[in-house]
C-alpha positions as CSV (number, residue, x, y, z in Angstrom):
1,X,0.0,0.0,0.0
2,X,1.3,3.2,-1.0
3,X,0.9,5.9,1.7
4,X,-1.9,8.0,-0.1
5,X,-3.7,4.7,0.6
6,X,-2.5,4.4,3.8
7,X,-3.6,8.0,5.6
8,X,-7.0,7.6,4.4
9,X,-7.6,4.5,5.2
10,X,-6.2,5.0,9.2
11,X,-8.2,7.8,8.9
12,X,-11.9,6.1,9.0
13,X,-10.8,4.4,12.9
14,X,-11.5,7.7,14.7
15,X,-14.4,7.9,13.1
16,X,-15.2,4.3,13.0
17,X,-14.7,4.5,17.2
18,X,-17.2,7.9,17.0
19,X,-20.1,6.2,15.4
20,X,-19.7,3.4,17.8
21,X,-19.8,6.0,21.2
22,X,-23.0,7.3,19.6
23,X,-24.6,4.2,20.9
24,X,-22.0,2.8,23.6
25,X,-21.8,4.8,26.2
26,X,-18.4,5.0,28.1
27,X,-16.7,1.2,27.9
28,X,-14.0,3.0,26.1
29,X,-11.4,0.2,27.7
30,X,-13.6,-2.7,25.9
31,X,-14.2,-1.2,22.9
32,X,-10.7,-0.3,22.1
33,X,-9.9,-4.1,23.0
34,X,-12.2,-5.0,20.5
35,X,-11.5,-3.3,18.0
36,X,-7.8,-4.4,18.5
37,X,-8.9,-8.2,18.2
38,X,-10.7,-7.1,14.3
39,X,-7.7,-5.7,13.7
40,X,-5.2,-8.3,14.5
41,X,-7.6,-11.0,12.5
42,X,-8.3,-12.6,15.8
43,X,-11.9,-13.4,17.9
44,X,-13.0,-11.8,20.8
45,X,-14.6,-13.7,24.2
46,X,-16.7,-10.9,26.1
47,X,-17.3,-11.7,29.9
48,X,-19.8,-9.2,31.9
49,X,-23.0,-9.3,33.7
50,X,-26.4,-9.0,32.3
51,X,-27.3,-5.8,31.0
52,X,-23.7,-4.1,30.2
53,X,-24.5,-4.1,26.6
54,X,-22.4,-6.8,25.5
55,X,-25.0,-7.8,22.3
56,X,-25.5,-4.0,21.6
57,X,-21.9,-3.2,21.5
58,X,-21.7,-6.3,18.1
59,X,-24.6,-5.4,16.8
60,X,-23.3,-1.3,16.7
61,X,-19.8,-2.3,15.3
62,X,-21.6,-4.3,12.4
63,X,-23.7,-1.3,11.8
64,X,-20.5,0.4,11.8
65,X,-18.3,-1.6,9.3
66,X,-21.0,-2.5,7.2
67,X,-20.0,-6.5,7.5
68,X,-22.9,-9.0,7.0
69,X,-23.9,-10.1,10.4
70,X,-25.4,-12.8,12.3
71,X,-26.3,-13.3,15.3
72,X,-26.9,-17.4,17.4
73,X,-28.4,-17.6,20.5
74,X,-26.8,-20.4,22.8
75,X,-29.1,-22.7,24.1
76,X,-28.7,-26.3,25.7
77,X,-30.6,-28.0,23.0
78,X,-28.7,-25.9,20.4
79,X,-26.6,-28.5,17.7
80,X,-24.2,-27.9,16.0
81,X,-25.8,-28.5,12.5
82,X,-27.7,-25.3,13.7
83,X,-24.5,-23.1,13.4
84,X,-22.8,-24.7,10.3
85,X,-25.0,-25.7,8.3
86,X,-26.4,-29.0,7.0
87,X,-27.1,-30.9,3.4
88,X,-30.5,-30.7,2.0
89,X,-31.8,-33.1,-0.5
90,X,-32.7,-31.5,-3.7
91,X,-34.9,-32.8,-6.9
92,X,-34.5,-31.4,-10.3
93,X,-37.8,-32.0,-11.7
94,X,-36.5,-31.7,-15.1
95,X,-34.6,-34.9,-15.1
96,X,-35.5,-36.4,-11.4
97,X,-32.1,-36.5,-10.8
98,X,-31.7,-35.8,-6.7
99,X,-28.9,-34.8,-5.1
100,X,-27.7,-33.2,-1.7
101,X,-26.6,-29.2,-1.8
102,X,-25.1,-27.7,1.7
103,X,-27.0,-24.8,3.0
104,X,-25.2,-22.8,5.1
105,X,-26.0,-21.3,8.8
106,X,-25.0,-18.5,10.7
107,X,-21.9,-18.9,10.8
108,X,-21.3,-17.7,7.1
109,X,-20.9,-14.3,8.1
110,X,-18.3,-12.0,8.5
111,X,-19.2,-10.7,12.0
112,X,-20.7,-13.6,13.8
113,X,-22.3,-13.0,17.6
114,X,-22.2,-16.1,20.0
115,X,-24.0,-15.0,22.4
116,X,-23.9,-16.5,25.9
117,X,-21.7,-19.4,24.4
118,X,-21.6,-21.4,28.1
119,X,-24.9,-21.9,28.1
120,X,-24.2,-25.4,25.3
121,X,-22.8,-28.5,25.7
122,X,-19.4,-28.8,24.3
123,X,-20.2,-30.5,21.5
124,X,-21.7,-27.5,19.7
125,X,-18.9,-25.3,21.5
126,X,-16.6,-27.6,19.6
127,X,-18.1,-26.9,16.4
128,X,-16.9,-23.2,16.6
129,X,-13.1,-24.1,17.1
130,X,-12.6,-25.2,13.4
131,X,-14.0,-22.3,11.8
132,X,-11.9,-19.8,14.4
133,X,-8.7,-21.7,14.1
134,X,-8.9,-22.4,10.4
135,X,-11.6,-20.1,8.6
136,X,-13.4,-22.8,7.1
137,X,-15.9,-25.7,7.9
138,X,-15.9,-29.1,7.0
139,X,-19.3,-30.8,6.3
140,X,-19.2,-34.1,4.8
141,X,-15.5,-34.3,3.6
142,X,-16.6,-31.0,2.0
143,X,-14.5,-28.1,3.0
144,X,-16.9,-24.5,2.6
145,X,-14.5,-21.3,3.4
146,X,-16.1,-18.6,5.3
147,X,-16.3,-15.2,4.3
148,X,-13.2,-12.7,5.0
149,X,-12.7,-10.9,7.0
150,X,-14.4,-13.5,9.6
151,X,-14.7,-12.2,12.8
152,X,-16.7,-14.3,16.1
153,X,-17.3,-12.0,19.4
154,X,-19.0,-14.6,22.2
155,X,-20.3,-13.6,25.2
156,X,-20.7,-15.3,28.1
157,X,-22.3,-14.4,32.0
158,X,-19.7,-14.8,34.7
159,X,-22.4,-15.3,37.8
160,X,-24.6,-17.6,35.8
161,X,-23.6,-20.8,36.8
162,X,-26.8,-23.1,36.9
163,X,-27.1,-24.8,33.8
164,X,-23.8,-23.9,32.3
165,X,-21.0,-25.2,30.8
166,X,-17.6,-23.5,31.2
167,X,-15.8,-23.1,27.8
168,X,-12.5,-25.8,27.7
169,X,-9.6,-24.5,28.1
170,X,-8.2,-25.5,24.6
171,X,-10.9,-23.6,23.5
172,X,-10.3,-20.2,25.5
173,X,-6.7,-20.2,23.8
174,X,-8.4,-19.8,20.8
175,X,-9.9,-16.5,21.6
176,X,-7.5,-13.5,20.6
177,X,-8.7,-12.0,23.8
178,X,-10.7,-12.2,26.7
179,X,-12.9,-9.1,27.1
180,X,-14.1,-8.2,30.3
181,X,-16.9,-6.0,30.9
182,X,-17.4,-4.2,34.3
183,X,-20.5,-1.7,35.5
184,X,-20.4,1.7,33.9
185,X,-19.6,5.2,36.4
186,X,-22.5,6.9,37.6
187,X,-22.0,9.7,35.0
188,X,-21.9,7.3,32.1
189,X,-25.1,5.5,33.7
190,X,-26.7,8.5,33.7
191,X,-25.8,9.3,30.1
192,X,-27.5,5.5,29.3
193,X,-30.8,6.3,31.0
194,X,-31.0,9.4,29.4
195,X,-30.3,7.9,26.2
196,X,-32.5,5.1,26.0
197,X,-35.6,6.5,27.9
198,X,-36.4,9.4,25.2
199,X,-37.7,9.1,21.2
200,X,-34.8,10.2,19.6
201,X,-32.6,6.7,18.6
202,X,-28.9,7.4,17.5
203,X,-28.8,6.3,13.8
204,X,-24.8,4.6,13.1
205,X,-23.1,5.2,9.8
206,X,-20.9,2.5,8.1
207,X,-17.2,3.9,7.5
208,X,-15.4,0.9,7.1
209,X,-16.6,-1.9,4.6
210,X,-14.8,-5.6,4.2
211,X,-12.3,-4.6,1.9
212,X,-10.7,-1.8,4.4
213,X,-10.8,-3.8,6.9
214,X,-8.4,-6.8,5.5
215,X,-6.3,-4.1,4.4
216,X,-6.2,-3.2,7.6
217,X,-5.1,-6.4,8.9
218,X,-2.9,-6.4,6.2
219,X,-1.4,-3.5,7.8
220,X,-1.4,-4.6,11.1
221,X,1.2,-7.1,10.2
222,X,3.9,-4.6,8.3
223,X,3.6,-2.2,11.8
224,X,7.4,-2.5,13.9
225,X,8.3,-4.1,16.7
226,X,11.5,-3.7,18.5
227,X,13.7,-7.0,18.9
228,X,14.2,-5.7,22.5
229,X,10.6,-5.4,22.9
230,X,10.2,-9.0,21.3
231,X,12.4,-10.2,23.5
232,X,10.4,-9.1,26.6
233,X,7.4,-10.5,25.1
234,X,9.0,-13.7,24.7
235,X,10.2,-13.5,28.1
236,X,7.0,-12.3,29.8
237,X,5.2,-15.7,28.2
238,X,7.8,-17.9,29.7
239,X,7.3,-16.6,32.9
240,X,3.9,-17.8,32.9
241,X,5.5,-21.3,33.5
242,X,5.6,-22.5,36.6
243,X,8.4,-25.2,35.8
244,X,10.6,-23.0,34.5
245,X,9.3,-19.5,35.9
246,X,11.2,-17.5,37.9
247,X,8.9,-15.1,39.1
248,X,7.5,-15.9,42.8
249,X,4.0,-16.0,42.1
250,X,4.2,-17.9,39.3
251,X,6.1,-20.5,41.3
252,X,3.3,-20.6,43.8
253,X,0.4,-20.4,42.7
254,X,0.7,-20.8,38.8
255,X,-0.7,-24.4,37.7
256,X,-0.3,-24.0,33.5
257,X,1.1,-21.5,31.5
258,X,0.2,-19.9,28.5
259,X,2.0,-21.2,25.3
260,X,3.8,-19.8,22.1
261,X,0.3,-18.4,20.9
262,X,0.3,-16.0,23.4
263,X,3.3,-14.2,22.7
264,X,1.9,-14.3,19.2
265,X,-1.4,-12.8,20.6
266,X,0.4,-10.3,22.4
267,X,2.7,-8.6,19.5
268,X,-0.4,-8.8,16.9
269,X,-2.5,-7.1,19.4
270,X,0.1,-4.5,20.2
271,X,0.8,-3.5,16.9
272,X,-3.4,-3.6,16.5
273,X,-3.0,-0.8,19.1
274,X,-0.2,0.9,17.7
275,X,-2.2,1.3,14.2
276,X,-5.6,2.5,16.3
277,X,-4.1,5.2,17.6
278,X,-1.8,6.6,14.6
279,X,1.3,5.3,15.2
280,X,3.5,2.8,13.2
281,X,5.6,1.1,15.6
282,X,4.2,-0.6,18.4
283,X,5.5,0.2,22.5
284,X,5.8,-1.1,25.4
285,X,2.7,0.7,26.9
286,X,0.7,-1.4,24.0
287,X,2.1,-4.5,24.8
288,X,1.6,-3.5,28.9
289,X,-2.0,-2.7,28.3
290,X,-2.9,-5.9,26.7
291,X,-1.4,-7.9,28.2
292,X,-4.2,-9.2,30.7
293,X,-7.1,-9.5,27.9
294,X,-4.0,-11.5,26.3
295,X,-3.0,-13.9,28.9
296,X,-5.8,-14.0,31.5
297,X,-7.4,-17.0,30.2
298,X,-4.3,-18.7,29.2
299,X,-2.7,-18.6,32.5
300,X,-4.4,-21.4,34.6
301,X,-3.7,-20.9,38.9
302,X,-3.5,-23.9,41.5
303,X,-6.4,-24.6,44.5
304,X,-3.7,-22.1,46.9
305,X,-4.6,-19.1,44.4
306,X,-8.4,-20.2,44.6
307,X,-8.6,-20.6,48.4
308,X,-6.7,-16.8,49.0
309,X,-9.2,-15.2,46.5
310,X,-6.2,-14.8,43.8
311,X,-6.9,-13.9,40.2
312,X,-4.6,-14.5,36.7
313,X,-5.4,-10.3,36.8
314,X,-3.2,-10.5,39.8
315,X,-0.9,-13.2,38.1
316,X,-0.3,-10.6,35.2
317,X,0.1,-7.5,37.0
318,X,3.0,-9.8,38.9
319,X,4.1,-10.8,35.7
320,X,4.7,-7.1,34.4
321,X,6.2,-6.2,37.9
322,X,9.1,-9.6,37.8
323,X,9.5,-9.4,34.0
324,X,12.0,-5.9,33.0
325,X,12.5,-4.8,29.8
């Protein structure tokens, strides 16, 4: 890309983020996160209590991009024909000849919402980690590629535990990040009542269509990275170890650690960040920022971390303390 392509293009973000706080009050934190995950090509898991406008949030950044959206309702009877797709036997009453054509379901999209994804068995949770991990689905021996850009945001209820089933851990790895939501300040819950009490409804504007956004991506990729700064990533993943980690916490309360796809995770992310907010080379504030959406659900504590109310929050911000540059 040349850069009269470029400066355009970066651009449409400030205003892409303005059309989104037209209808998302505050949550600045969770929408920049998000936006990094589109960015970096990755998916998003989004963790907050009822009524933080989790499903609004999707449903204002598709308006916004102008992707073709879908959104699947978890439920416990939910299979996972429902989300892929199945084969449909078909009569040409021409020559009588039958034959099976695949229809596709929801999750042909390019901005898919799975919303409250514990609330299925993990067999249809399994039937998502194909089409994250690879970008198509396989029905039949049949391989159908999914549209690009393909982007999944779940959400899920952290106090809902009756009737749930908590996502596997292989398949929390394959989120990007993990998103997490918390109450809005009085100020900004004012703002929401007044907002959503009155006539007037915010109308959202598409500014970035399918193309710009794998060009963004694209871009994502060719943004620097310091070696020193690589090497501190590298470094700060290893740490999460607790067989080779030399950072106290880790050694006593760590049970797993998070693997090479986090320090992946972590450098795509920050150089996401970098290119949201105008810059070309990626810092260590970016990488220090995401670094708990990044490795929260990828570094797993013992029962002694459980039983003194301990967090992998509190493992990361220990992390960043033990781990210099």
């Amino acid at each position: 890309m040349t850069e009269e392509q470029i400066h355009p293009l970066l651009a449409k973000l400030p205003v892409l983020k303005a059309e989104i706080a037209k209808v998302i009050v505050g949550q600045e934190t969770v929408l920049e996160e998000v936006l990094v995950a589109l960015l970096a090509g990755g998916h998003a898991l989004l963790e907050g209590v009822p009524g933080l406008a989790k499903t609004l949030l999707v449903r204002t950044l598709a308006s916004a991009t102008d992707l073709p959206f879908r959104r699947i309702q978890f439920t416990p009877d939910l299979m996972p024909t429902d989300i892929l797709g199945t084969e449909v036997l078909e009569e040409d009453h021409g020559t009588g000849h039958r034959s099976f054509k695949f229809n596709p379901g929801p999750i042909f999209a390019s901005l898919v919402l799975a919303d409250e994804i514990n609330r299925t068995p993990p067999k249809t949770q399994a039937a998502l980690l194909e089409a994250m991990q690879e970008g198509h689905v396989t029905y039949a021996g049949t391989e159908h590629a999914l549209p690009k850009p393909f982007f999944l945001l779940a959400t899920q209820n952290p106090i809902e535990q009756s009737g749930t089933y908590p996502l596997p851990e292989a398949q929390l790895d394959r989120f990007l990040l993990y998103v997490r939501i918390g109450y809005p300040t009085a100020e900004e819950e004012l703002a929401v009542l007044r907002g959503t009490t009155g006539a007037a409804g915010q109308q959202v504007q598409p500014v970035l269509g399918g193309a710009d956004i794998r060009q963004l991506q694209q871009l994502v990729r060719q943004v620097s990275l310091s070696p020193e700064l690589m090497d501190f990533v590298n470094r700060l993943v290893r740490a999460t170890r607790p067989a080779t980690s030399e950072v106290p916490f880790i050694k006593d309360y760590g049970r797993w650690g998070a693997g090479p796809r986090a320090g992946q995770a972590l450098i795509l992310c920050a150089k996401a960040r970098a290119l949201l907010h105008g810059r070309f080379a990626a810092t260590l504030e970016d990488i220090r920022t995401l670094a708990p959406p990044v490795l929260r659900h990828r570094v797993l504590l013992n029962f002694n971390a459980e039983a003194e109310n301990l967090t992998a929050d509190d493992a990361v911000v220990a992390l960043l303390k033990a781990v210099q540059v």
